[in-house]
Each structure stands twice: as structure tokens, then as C-alpha cells.
C-alpha positions as a printed Julia matrix, in Angstrom:
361×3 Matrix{Float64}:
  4.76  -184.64  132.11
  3.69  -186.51  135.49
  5.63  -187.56  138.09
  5.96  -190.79  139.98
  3.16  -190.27  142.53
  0.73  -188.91  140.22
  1.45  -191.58  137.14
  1.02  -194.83  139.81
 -2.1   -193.68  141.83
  0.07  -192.47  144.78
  1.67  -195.52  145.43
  5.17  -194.49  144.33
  7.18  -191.04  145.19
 10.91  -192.29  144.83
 13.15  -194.81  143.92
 13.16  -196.17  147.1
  9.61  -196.83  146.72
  9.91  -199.07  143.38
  8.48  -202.65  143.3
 12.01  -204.02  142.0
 14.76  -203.29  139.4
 16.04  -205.28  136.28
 19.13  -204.19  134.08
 19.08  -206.13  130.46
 21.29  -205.3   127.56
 17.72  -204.52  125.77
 14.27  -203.3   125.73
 11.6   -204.79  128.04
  8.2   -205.76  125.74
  4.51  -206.31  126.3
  5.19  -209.28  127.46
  8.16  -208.62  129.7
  6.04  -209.94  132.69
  7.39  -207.58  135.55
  6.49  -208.54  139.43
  4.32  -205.53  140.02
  3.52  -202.21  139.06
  6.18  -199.56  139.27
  9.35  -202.41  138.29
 12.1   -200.22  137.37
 14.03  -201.5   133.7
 17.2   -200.23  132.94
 18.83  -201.18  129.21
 22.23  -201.04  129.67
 23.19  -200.86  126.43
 21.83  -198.08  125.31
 20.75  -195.69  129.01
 17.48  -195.88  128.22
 14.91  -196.27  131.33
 11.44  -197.74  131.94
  8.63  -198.24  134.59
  5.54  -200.45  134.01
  3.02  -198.7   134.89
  0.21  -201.17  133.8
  1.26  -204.68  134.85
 -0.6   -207.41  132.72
  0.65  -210.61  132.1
  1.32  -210.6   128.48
  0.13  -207.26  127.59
  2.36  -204.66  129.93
  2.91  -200.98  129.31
  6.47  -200.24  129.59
  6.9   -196.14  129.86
 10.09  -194.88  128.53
 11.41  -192.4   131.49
 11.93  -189.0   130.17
 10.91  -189.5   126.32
  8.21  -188.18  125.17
  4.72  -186.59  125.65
  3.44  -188.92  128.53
  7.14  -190.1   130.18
  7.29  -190.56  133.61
  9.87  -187.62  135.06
 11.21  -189.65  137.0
 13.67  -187.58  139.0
 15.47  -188.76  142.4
 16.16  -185.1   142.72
 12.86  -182.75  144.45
 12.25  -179.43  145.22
 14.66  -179.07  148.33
 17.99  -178.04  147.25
 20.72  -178.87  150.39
 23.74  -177.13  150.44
 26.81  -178.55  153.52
 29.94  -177.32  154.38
 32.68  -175.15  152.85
 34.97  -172.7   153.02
 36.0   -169.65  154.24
 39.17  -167.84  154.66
 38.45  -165.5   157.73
 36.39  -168.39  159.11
 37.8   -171.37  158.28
 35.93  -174.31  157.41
 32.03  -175.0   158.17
 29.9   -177.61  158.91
 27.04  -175.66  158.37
 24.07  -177.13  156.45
 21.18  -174.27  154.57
 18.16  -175.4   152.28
 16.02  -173.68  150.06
 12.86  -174.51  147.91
 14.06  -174.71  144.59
 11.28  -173.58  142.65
 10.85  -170.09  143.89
 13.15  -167.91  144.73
 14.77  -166.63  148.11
 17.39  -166.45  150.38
 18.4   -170.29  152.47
 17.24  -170.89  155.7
 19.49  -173.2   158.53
 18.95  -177.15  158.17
 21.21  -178.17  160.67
 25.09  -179.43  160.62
 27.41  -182.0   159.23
 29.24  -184.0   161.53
 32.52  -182.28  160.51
 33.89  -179.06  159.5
 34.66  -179.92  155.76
 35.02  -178.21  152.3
 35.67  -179.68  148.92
 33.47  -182.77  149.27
 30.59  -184.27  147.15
 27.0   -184.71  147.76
 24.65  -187.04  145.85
 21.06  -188.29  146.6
 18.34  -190.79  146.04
 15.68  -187.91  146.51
 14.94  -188.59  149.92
 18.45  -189.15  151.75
 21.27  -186.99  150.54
 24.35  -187.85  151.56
 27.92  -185.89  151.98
 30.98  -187.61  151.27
 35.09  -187.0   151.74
 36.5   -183.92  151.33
 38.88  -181.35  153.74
 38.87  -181.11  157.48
 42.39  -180.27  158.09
 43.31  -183.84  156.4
 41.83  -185.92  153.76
 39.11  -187.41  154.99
 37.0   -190.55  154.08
 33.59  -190.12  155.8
 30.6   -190.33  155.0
 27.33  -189.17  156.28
 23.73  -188.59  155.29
 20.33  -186.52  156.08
 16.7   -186.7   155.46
 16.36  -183.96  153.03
 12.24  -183.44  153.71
 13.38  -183.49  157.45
 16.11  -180.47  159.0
 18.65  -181.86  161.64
 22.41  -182.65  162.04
 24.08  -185.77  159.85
 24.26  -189.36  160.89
 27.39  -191.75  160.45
 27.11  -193.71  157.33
 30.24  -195.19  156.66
 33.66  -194.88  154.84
 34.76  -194.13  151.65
 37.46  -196.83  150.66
 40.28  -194.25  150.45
 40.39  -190.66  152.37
 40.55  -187.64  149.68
 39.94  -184.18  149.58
 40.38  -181.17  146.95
 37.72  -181.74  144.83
 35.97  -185.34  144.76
 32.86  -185.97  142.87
 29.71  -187.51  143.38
 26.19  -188.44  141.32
 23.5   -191.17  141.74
 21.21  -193.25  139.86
 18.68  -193.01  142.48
 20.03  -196.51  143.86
 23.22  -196.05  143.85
 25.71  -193.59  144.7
 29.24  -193.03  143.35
 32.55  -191.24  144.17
 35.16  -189.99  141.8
 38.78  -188.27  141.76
 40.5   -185.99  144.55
 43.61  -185.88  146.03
 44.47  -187.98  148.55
 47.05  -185.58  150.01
 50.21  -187.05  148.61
 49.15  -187.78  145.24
 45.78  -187.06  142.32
 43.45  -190.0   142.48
 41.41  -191.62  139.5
 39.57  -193.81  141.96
 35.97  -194.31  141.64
 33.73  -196.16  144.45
 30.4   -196.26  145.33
 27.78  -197.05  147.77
 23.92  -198.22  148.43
 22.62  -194.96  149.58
 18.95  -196.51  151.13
 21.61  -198.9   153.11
 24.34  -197.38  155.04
 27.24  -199.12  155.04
 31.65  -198.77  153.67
 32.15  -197.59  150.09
 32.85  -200.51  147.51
 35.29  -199.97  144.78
 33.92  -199.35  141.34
 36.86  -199.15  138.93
 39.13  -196.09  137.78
 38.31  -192.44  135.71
 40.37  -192.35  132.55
 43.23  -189.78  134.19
 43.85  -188.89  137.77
 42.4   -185.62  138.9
 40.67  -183.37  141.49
 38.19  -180.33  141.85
 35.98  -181.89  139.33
 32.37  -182.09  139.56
 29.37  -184.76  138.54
 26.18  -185.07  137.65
 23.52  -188.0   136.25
 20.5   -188.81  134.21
 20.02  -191.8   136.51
 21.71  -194.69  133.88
 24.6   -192.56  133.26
 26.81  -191.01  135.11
 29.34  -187.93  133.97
 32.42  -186.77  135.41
 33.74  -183.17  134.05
 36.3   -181.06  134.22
 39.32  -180.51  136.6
 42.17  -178.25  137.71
 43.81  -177.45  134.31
 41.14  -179.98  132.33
 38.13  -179.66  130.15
 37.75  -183.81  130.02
 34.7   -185.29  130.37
 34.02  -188.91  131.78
 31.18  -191.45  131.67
 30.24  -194.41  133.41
 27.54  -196.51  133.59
 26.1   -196.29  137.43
 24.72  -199.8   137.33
 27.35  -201.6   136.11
 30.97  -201.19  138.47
 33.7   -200.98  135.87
 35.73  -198.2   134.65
 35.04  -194.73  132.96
 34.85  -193.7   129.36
 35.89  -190.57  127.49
 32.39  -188.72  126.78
 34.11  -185.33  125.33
 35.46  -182.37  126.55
 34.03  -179.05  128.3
 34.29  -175.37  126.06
 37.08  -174.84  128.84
 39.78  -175.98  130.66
 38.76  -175.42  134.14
 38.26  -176.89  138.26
 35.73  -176.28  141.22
 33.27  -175.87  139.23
 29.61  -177.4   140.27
 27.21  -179.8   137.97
 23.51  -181.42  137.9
 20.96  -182.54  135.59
 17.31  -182.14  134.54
 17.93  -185.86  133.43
 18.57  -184.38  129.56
 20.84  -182.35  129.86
 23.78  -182.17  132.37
 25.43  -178.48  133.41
 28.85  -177.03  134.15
 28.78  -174.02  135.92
 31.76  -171.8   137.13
 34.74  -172.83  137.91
 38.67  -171.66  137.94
 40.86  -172.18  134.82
 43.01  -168.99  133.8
 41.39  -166.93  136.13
 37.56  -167.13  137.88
 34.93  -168.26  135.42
 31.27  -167.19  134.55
 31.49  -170.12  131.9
 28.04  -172.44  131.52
 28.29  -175.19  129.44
 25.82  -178.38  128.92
 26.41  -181.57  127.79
 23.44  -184.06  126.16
 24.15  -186.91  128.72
 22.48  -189.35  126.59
 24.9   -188.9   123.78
 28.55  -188.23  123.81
 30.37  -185.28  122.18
 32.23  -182.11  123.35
 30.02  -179.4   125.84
 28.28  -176.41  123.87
 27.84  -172.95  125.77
 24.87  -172.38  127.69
 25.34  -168.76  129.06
 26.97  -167.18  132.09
 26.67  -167.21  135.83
 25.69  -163.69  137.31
 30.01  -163.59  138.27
 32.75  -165.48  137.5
 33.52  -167.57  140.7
 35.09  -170.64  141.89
 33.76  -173.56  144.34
 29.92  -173.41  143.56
 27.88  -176.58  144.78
 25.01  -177.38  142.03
 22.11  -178.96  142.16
 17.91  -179.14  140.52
 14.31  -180.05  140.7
 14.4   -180.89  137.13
 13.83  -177.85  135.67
 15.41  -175.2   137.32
 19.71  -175.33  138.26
 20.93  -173.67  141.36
 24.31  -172.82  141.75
 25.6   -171.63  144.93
 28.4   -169.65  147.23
 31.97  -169.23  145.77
 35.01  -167.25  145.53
 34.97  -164.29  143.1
 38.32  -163.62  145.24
 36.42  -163.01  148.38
 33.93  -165.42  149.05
 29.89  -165.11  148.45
 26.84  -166.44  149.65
 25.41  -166.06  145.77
 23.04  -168.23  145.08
 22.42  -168.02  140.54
 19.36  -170.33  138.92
 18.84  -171.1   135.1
 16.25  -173.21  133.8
 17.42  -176.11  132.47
 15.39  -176.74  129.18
 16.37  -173.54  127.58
 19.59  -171.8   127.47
 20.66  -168.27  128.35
 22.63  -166.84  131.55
 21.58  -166.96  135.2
 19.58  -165.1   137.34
 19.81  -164.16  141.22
 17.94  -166.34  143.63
 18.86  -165.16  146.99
 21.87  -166.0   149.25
 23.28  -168.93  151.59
 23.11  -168.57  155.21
 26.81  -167.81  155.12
 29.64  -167.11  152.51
 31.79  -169.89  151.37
 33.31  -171.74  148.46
 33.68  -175.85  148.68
 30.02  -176.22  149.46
 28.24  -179.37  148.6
 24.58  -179.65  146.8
 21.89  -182.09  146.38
 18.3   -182.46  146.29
 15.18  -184.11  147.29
 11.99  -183.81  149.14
């Protein structure tokens, strides 16, 4: 499978890099004239993804992202996994931010520091910026900042989320686009979904509503689709499309009922790790994201904990820090295309539950 760089001669290493972007209810064809190499199609009827990767008039080659032999892996995800923030009771809250190269194995190393002391906020990226949003400082809190994942340093301001929240908000991307579900705002559960440009910086937009108000659930993407799963006291899963602002759709539900638990993708499959429902969970589950339909059991994490943050390089998942009932710096891996429990990696910089994950390069 090649990626991006390698399929287009170089000229093309994210999202952020494509030539343009078109979302049609159908296919694009031969002679679906595109204005360059590397034009991004999106059907938004059916998820299904495409880059031209040969653009002549008349007689284009439209690759299918993902399918196939020859599909372009086109992941806004990379081989830095970023973990901010979190939790700890003897501590209190940190704004620390740790990294670590997610295709070996090892313990994190210090990347620099959020803005904020925060814990239970979301993270998505477009594979170059990541970018923290919401979540606890001693308040609900509607910030949000971002980082150059291939670069270490503290945050930078990027704007506001349109309502504060905390406890448990959700985030994933389509590599354009990132979006913001659920939380509490500190009076009351929130179904509210919004989103934001992530190359831009710039005040969340509204995007429309999850199908039932709830917090300390977690999200992941195949780029087209987004999902939104669990909860406290919930196995329900929720889809949207990312493109398209409008609200979310039952997808299924998780093997268990459960909240703060962490989620990403290999852009197949998407992952539930973790989590606290009836006591601390081990539970893995995955989900096809493509298709809709209840979670199937994937394995376990190396302990049951609570408060992971999640993310991949497309083929391995990293899950990390916690609360077994004291809090860990555990950081678990599985690879993505089979299924079976997790192994160790190595540890955060510090211990802590709440943390928030992404990748990129």
C-alpha cells in the first residue's frame, strides 16, 4: 500500500497539501476532469474516497482511498502519537504535553505544554497540526488550541468552541475538518456537535446535535465518516458525515455499556478501548466504520482502566495513562488489522487519566 508522498512523486504528504476537494452524491469517472493531480473526491452518499492520481482530460485515474491492492493510505494520522493534559489526584490537573514514535516501542519523551491545566478534553488532527479542545480547568472551558506535531513546543491560541464543556467531549477529523461532540457543560449533558477548519484558526461553527445528550464519550474517523461511541452508563454509537454539518445517526451499539474510554482508526476499522461502566474495563471492541451494526470484541487492554487517550499511524493503536484506581502512565498498543489483546509499549512522562491523543508527523 503507498502513501501520499510516494503515490504522487513527492508532491503531496497531507491533506493540507491536496490540489482541491469535491463532495458529489456519486462516483467521479474517467472523465471527471479534476484541476490537477492529487484533487481529493469525496461521495457522500456512500463514504467512499478518491484521489486522481493521473490527471488526463478525458481519461483520469480515480484511486479509491483505502480499497484494494494499490489504494492510496491516505491517513491524516503519522507516526507521532501526542498525548496533552490530564489528571491526577495528588497532582491535580496538567498541562503537560509527551510524544512518542508510534511504530516502535518506548517510553514518551516531553513535547512541551498546553496553554492550560486541563483534563477530559478532545484532540483531533489533520496530520500535521493537532489540536486540543474544551475540557476541565477548574470550570468548563471552551478553548481551543493547536501544535505542530513534527515540531515540540507549547500550544498557540486558536479559538473558541461555541459552548464551554468539560467531562468528556469528543473529537475526530476528516483531515479538513475537525469536529466536537457531547460533554457537560457544568449544569446540564450536552448533545451539541460543532466543528472547525483546523489548517485555519478561527471560533467553532455549529454542526447540528448527537442523537442523546451525553459525556465521557470518545471519537474516532475514517476521514468521510465520523463515529461517536459510548458514554457514562451507554454503549450507543453515533455517526455523522464530517463533510456535510447536520445531525448524527444511530450506527449501533458498543459490547458494553461504558465512559472515558479512548478511540481511533486505521481508516477500516474504528476501536474502543477501556473505559468505566460497572467497574474499570479491559474491554476492546471495533466497529467497521464503513458499515453500521453493533461493535464485536477485539481483545483486552493489558488492565482494566478508565480515561485512556487513543490514537494510530494506521496500523498500530496506542492507548495511554488511566485510572486502574490509582492512576498510570501505561501506555498498551494493538495492531489494528488483526485482533487479539494489547501489548506494553512503554510509559507517559507522568501518570494521569483525562489525557488527550492525536497524531501526525
Amino acid at each position: 500500500m503507498s502513501n501520499l508522498s510516494d503515490l504522487l512523486g513527492g508532491t503531496i504528504s497531507s491533506l493540507n497539501d491536496l490540489t482541491g476537494a469535491t463532495f458529489s452524491s456519486s462516483d467521479p469517472a474517467t472523465d471527471t476532469n479534476p484541476s490537477a493531480t492529487g484533487e481529493l473526491w469525496v461521495n457522500t452518499t456512500s463514504g467512499e474516497t478518491y484521489i486522481c492520481t493521473d490527471a488526463t482530460a478525458g481519461d483520469n485515474v480515480w484511486t479509491n482511498v483505502g480499497d484494494g491492492e494499490d489504494a492510496v493510505k491516505l491517513f491524516f494520522y503519522g507516526g507521532r502519537g501526542v498525548f496533552g493534559g490530564g489528571y491526577n489526584g495528588s497532582v491535580g490537573k496538567y498541562n503537560t504535553i509527551d510524544y512518542i514514535t508510534i511504530s516502535t516501542t518506548g517510553n514518551a519523551t516531553d513535547f512541551g505544554d498546553l496553554s492550560a491545566t486541563v483534563s477530559t478534553h478532545a484532540s483531533c488532527s489533520d496530520g500535521s497540526r493537532g489540536i486540543f479542545g474544551s475540557g476541565s480547568v477548574y470550570y468548563s472551558y471552551n478553548t481551543i488550541e493547536y501544535i505542530t506535531i513534527s515540531t515540540t513546543g507549547n500550544s498557540t491560541d486558536f479559538g473558541d468552541l461555541t459552548i464551554a464543556r468539560y467531562l468528556g467531549i469528543a473529537a475526530c477529523s476528516n483531515g479538513i475538518r475537525g469536529v466536537f461532540g457531547g460533554g457537560h457543560t457544568g449544569n446540564l449533558l450536552t448533545n451539541v456537535i460543532d466543528y472547525i477548519t483546523i489548517a485555519s484558526t478561527g471560533n467553532a461553527t455549529d454542526f447540528g446535535d448527537m442523537t442523546s445528550d451525553r459525556r465521557n464519550l470518545s471519537s474516532c474517523s475514517n476521514g468521510p465518516r465520523g463515529i461517536f461511541g459510548g458514554g457514562e452508563a451507554v454503549n450507543t454509537i453515533d455517526y455523522i458525515t464530517v463533510s456535510t454539518a447536520s445531525n448524527a445517526t444511530d450506527f449501533g451499539d458498543l459490547t458494553v455499556s461504558r465512559g472515558n474510554l479512548g478511540a481511533c482508526s486505521d481508516g477500516t476499522k474504528g476501536v474502543f478501548a477501556g473505559g468505566y461502566g460497572s467497574g474499570y474495563r479491559n474491554t476492546i471492541d471495533y466497529i467497521t466504520i464503513s458499515t453500521t451494526g453493533n461493535a464485536t470484541d477485539f481483545g483486552d487492554l493489558t488492565s482494566s482502566r478508565t480515561g485512556v487517550g487513543a490514537c494510530s499511524d494506521g496500523t498500530k493503536g496506542v492507548f495511554g495513562g488511566g485510572s486502574t484506581g490509582s492512576y498510570v502512565n501505561t501506555i498498551d498498543y494493538i495492531v489494528m488489522a488483526t485482533t487479539g489483546n494489547a501489548t506494553d509499549f512503554g510509559d507517559l512522562t507522568v501518570t494521569r487519566n483525562g489525557t488527550a491523543a492525536c497524531a501526525g508527523d
